[in-house]
Each structure stands twice: as structure tokens, then as C-alpha cells.
C-alpha positions in Angstrom: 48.2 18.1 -68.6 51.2 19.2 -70.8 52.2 22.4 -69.3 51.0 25.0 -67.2 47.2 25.6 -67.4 46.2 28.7 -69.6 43.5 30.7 -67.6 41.4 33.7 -68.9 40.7 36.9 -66.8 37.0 38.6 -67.5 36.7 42.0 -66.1 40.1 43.4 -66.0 39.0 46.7 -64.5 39.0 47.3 -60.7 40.4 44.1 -58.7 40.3 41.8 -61.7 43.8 43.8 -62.8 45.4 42.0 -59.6 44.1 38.7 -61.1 45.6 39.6 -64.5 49.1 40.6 -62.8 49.6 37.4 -60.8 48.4 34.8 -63.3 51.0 36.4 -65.6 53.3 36.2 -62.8 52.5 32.8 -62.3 52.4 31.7 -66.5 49.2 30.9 -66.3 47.8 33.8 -67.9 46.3 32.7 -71.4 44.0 35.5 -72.3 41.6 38.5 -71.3 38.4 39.9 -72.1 36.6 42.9 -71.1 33.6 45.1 -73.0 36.1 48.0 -72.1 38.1 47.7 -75.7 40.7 50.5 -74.2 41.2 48.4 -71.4 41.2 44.7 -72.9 43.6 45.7 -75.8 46.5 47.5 -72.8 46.3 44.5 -71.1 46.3 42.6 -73.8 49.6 44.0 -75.3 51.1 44.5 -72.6 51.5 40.7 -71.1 51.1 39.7 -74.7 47.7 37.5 -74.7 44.7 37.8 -76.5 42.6 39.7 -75.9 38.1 40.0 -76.0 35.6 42.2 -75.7 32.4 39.9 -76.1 32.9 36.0 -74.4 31.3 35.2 -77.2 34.5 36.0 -79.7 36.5 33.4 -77.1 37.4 30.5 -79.1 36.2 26.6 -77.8 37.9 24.1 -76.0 41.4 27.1 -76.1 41.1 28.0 -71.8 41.6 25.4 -69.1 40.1 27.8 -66.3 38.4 31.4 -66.3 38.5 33.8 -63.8 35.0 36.1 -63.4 36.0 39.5 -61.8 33.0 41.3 -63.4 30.2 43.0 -61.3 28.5 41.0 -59.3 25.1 41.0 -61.3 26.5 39.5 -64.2 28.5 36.9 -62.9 25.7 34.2 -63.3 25.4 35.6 -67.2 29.1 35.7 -67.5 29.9 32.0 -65.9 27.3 30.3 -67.6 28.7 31.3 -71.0 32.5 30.8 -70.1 31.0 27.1 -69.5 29.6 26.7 -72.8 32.9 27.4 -74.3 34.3 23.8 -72.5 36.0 26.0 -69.5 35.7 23.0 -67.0 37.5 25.2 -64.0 35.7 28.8 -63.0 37.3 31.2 -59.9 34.2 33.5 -59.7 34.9 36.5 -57.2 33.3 37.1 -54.4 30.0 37.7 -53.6 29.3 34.6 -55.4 26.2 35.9 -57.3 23.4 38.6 -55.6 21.2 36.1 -54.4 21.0 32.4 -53.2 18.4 32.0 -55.5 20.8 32.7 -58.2 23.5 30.4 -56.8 21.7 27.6 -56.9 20.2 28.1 -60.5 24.5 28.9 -61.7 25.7 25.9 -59.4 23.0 23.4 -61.1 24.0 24.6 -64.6 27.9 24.5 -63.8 27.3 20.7 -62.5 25.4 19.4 -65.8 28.4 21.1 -67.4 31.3 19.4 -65.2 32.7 22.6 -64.1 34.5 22.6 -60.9 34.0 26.2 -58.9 36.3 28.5 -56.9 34.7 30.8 -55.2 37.4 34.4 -54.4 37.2 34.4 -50.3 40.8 35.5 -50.5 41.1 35.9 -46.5 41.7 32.0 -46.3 44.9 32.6 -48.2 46.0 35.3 -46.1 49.3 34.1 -43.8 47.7 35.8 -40.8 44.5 34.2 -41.5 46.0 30.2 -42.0 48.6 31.2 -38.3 45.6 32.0 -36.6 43.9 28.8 -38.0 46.9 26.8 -37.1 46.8 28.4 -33.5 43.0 27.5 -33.3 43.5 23.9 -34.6 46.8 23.2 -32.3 44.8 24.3 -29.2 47.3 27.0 -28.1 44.2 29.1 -27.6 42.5 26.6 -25.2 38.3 26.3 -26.0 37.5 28.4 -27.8 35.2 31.1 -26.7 34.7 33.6 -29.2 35.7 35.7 -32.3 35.3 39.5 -33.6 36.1 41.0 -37.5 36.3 44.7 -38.2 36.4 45.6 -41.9 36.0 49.3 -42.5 37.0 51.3 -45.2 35.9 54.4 -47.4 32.3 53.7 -49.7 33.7 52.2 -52.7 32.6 54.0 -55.6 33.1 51.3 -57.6 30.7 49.2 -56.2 26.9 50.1 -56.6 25.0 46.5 -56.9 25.4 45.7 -53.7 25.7 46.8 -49.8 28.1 46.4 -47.1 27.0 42.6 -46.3 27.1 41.5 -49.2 30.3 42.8 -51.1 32.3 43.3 -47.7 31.1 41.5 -44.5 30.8 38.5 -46.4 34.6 37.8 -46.0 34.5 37.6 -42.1 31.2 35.3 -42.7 33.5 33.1 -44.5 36.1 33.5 -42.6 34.4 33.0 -39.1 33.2 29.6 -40.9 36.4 28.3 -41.6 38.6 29.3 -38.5 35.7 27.4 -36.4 34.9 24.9 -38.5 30.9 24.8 -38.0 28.5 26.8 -39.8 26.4 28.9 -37.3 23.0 28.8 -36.7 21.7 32.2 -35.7 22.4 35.6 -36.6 20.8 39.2 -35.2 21.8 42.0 -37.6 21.6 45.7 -37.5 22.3 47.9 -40.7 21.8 51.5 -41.7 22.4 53.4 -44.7 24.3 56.5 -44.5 25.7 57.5 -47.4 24.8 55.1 -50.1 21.1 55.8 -50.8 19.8 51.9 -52.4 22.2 49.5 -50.3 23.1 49.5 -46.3 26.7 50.8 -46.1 27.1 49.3 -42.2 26.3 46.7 -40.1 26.7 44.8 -36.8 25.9 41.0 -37.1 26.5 38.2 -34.5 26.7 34.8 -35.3 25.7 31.8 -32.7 27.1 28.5 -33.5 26.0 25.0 -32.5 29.0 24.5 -29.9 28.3 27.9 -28.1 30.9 29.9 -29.6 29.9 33.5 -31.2 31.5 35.9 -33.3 30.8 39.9 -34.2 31.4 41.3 -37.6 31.6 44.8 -37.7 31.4 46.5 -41.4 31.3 50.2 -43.1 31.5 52.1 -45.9 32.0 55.5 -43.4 35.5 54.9 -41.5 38.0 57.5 -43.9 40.7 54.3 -43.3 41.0 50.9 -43.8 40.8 48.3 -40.8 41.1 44.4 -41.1 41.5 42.6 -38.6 40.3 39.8 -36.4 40.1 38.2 -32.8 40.0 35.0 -31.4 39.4 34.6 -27.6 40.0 31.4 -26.0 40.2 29.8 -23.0 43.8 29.9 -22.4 44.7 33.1 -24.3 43.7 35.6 -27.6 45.6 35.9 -30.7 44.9 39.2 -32.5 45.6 39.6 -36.3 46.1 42.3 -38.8 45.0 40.9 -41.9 46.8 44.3 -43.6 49.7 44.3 -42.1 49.4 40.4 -41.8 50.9 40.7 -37.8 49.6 38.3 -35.8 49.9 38.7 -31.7 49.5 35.8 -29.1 48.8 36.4 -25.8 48.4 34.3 -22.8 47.9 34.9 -19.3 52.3 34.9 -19.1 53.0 35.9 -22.3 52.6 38.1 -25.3 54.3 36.9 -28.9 54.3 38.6 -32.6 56.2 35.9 -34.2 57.7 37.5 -37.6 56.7 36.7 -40.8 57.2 38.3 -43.9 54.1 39.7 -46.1 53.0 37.8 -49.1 50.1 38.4 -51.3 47.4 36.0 -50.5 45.9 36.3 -54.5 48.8 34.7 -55.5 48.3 31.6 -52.8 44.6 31.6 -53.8 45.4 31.7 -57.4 48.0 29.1 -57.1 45.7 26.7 -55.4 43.0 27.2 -58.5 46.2 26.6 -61.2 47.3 23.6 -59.0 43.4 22.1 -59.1 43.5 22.2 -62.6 46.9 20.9 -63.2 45.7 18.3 -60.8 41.5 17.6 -61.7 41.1 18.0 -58.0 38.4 20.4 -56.3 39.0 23.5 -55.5 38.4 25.2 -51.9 36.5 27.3 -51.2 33.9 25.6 -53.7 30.4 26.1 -54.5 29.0 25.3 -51.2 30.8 28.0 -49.2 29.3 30.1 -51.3 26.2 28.8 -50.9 26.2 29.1 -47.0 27.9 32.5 -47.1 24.8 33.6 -49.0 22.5 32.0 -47.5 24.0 33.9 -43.8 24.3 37.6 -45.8 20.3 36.8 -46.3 19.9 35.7 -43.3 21.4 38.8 -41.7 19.5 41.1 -44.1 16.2 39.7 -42.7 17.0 39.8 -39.2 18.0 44.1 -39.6 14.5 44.6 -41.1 12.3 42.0 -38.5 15.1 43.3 -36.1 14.8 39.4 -34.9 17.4 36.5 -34.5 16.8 34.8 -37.6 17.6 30.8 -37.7 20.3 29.2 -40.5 19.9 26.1 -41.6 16.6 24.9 -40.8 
């Protein structure tokens, strides 16, 4: 490929303005669209791209990748038409799509097309995130025994097609997948709605894997703050991280370490890797079945807080 790829943002409003930012930090940034005309044109002049408001006005075989950062109900709509116009890389943001059902159906389409898929669990990026993996994998922890995630924030007003697993817990669900390295193979849920009268805004799930190990996500909508963070308990010791703050603390039975590191945005590592993939025809990770999974677990856990049963993944 002769220079850098030229990617296209859709759905510049709410977190999709980040993705705008660092592509054009990164030169990558070949265009935007959004229905918003007010907000595609500002964007649009001010990084100097074009600029959409239908993905139907996108010109063919002109974008090497796409980045979908629309509301979650249209992604399917919205990826399957980037696709038609010869986009061969797609980054769609998290959740994936609202359902597995829809997943699969987007996944099968994006295949007969050749697209390769990103799917936006950012947390893998995240410096604290990949030191805690690296403590995991190195052993420093001992066996591993277990794992906790709290993400709790204000109710987004932003988002109203979805609930707290779904849009939010989802990270950790990811991110309790990757740090361990197994998909787990039970869940028990509890959820309530407080404030947000169609879609749970908190819940409790735990996860039970195949080697023994368990982890607790804990997610709201209610807590006037926001709290990131996670917990690894291991044999031999428990590193704590603030994926905020990105401090990460290490404590054994002798000894308690913060090793210093500076803060770094983990969109631009995650959109990085996506450029690189292209540059590169490799496959991008997380791909199409993390999503999958993740999905599959967020349904999971939904079923389990209305049976108010463990419910089994996987079989």
C-alpha cells in the first residue's frame, strides 16, 4: 500500500469525535459522515476531509477502512453498506450490534464481502490493562485465583438503546476473557432498573471459568462518579489497577509496588493497531468472534437476572 491508509469516521457525535481526533492525529483520517449536516460539515472543515451526510453519497473503492461509531442499532445497517462501497477493513464500536442474532447475520455478510472486523473493546489497549496482562502471563501473581471489575458512572443520556450490560459491562466481559485467556462457562446475574425505565441501569454478574477461576463485574448508571478499575488475586500476590488514572499496584505478601508510567490514550493504541492491519492485510484483534462471545455472555447474563438461575455458555 502506497501511503498511509485513508479511514472514514461515521457518527462523529458523542465518542466517534475522539475517533475523528486521533485518526487525524495519526494521518489516517480520509473522510467523515454523519446525518447531522452541522456536525459533518465542522468536522469536515476543520481537519480538512470530506465530508457525508448519507453513506450512500460515499464514493467506491476511495476508503481503505471505516470506523462505525453510530448508535448501536444501526450498526448492522450502517456496516453492511460501508461494505458495499469496497471498504475491506471495518472498526465497529462496541457493543458489537444489540443482539447475537444480529452478529451473526452482519459477520456472515462481512465474510462473503472479505471484510476484516475490529470490534472497539478499547480496555485491551489501555497500559494498565496490557501491565496487568503481562503480570498475569509472567506468573508474578502465582495461580491465579480470581478477578473483580467496577465500572460505575452517571446514566448516560446519550445512550437509550441499550442497558448497563450491554453498552457498559461488556468491557470487563471482554476484558475478564482476555486477561485469563479462557472463555467462561457460567454466569448468575442480578440487574435492576432504577432510573432508566426500558433498560437495567445495574448489575452484579459472576463469571465461572473452566480452570476454576471467577470474576465479578460490578456495573451502574447511579454512582454520581466514574470508577474503573480492576483486580486480580493470585496465589502469590494481587495487582490492583486504575484503568482512569492507568496506576497499577502490586502487592505480595513482602511487598507493595506502583511502578510509574506515564498516561497514554489507549484509542490511539487501538486505532493504531486497526491502521497497521490494513497497511499490513493482517487481522485485526479483537475481531469478530470476541464479539461474538461477549454477546453471547451479555445474553447469557440477561437470562440468568430474569430465571434468577446460573445460566451455562457455550453448550
Amino acid at each position: 500500500m502506497d501511503g498511509k491508509p485513508s479511514v472514514i469516521v461515521v457518527g462523529v457525535g458523542g465518542f466517534g469525535k475522539n475517533h475523528v481526533r486521533v485518526l487525524a492525529e495519526l494521518g489516517s483520517l480520509g473522510g467523515l459522515c454523519d446525518v447531522d449536516l452541522e456536525k459533518a460539515s465542522a468536522y469536515g472543515r476543520l481537519y480538512n476531509v470530506p465530508y457525508y451526510t448519507d453513506i450512500s453519497d460515499i464514493p467506491e473503492d476511495t476508503y481503505d477502512g471505516a470506523i462505525v461509531s453510530t448508535p448501536t442499532s444501526t450498526h448492522k445497517e450502517v456496516a453492511m453498506k460501508l461494505a458495499s462501497k469496497n471498504i475491506r477493513y471495518i472498526f465497529i464500536e462496541k457493543p458489537f450490534t444489540p443482539s447475537l442474532k444480529e452478529a451473526n447475520e452482519l459477520i456472515v455478510f462481512l465474510k462473503k464481502k472479505n471484510v476484516k472486523i475490529m470490534v472497539g473493546f478499547i480496555e485491551r489497549f489501555n497500559p494498565a490493562v496490557r501491565m496487568v496482562k503481562k503480570y498475569i502471563d509472567e506468573e508474578a501473581l502465582g495461580e491465579i485465583i480470581m478477578a473483580s471489575a467496577i465500572r460505575v458512572r452517571r446514566w448516560p443520556e446519550r445512550i437509550t438503546d441499550s442497558g448497563v450490560l450491554l453498552d457498559t459491562a461488556i468491557h470487563d466481559i471482554d476484558l475478564m476473557r482476555h486477561l485469563f485467556s479462557e472463555d467462561p462457562v457460567k454466569v448468575y446475574a442480578k440487574t435492576g432498573k432504577s432510573m432508566h425505565r426500558v433498560h437495567e441501569d445495574y448489575a452484579i454478574i459472576l463469571l465461572t471459568f473452566p480452570s476454576g477461576k471467577m470474576a465479578v463485574i460490578n456495573a451502574n448508571w447511579l454512582t454520581p462518579y466514574k470508577v474503573r478499575s480492576i483486580e486480580v488475586v493470585g496465589s502469590e500476590g494481587i495487582v490492583e489497577a486504575d484503568l482512569v488514572t492507568q496506576q497499577v499496584t502490586l502487592s505480595s505478601k513482602n511487598d507493595r509496588i506502583t511502578p510509574f508510567s506515564e498516561w497514554s490514550e489507549p484509542l490511539r493504541y487501538e486505532l493504531k493497531h486497526f491502521i497497521d492491519c490494513i497497511a499490513n492485510n493482517s487481522n485485526p484483534s479483537p475481531g469478530e468472534s470476541d464479539a461474538l462471545k461477549a454477546l453471547e455472555i451479555v445474553e447469557a447474563s440477561l437470562k440468568s437476572s430474569i430465571t434468577g438461575n446460573p445460566v451455562d455458555i457455550g453448550t
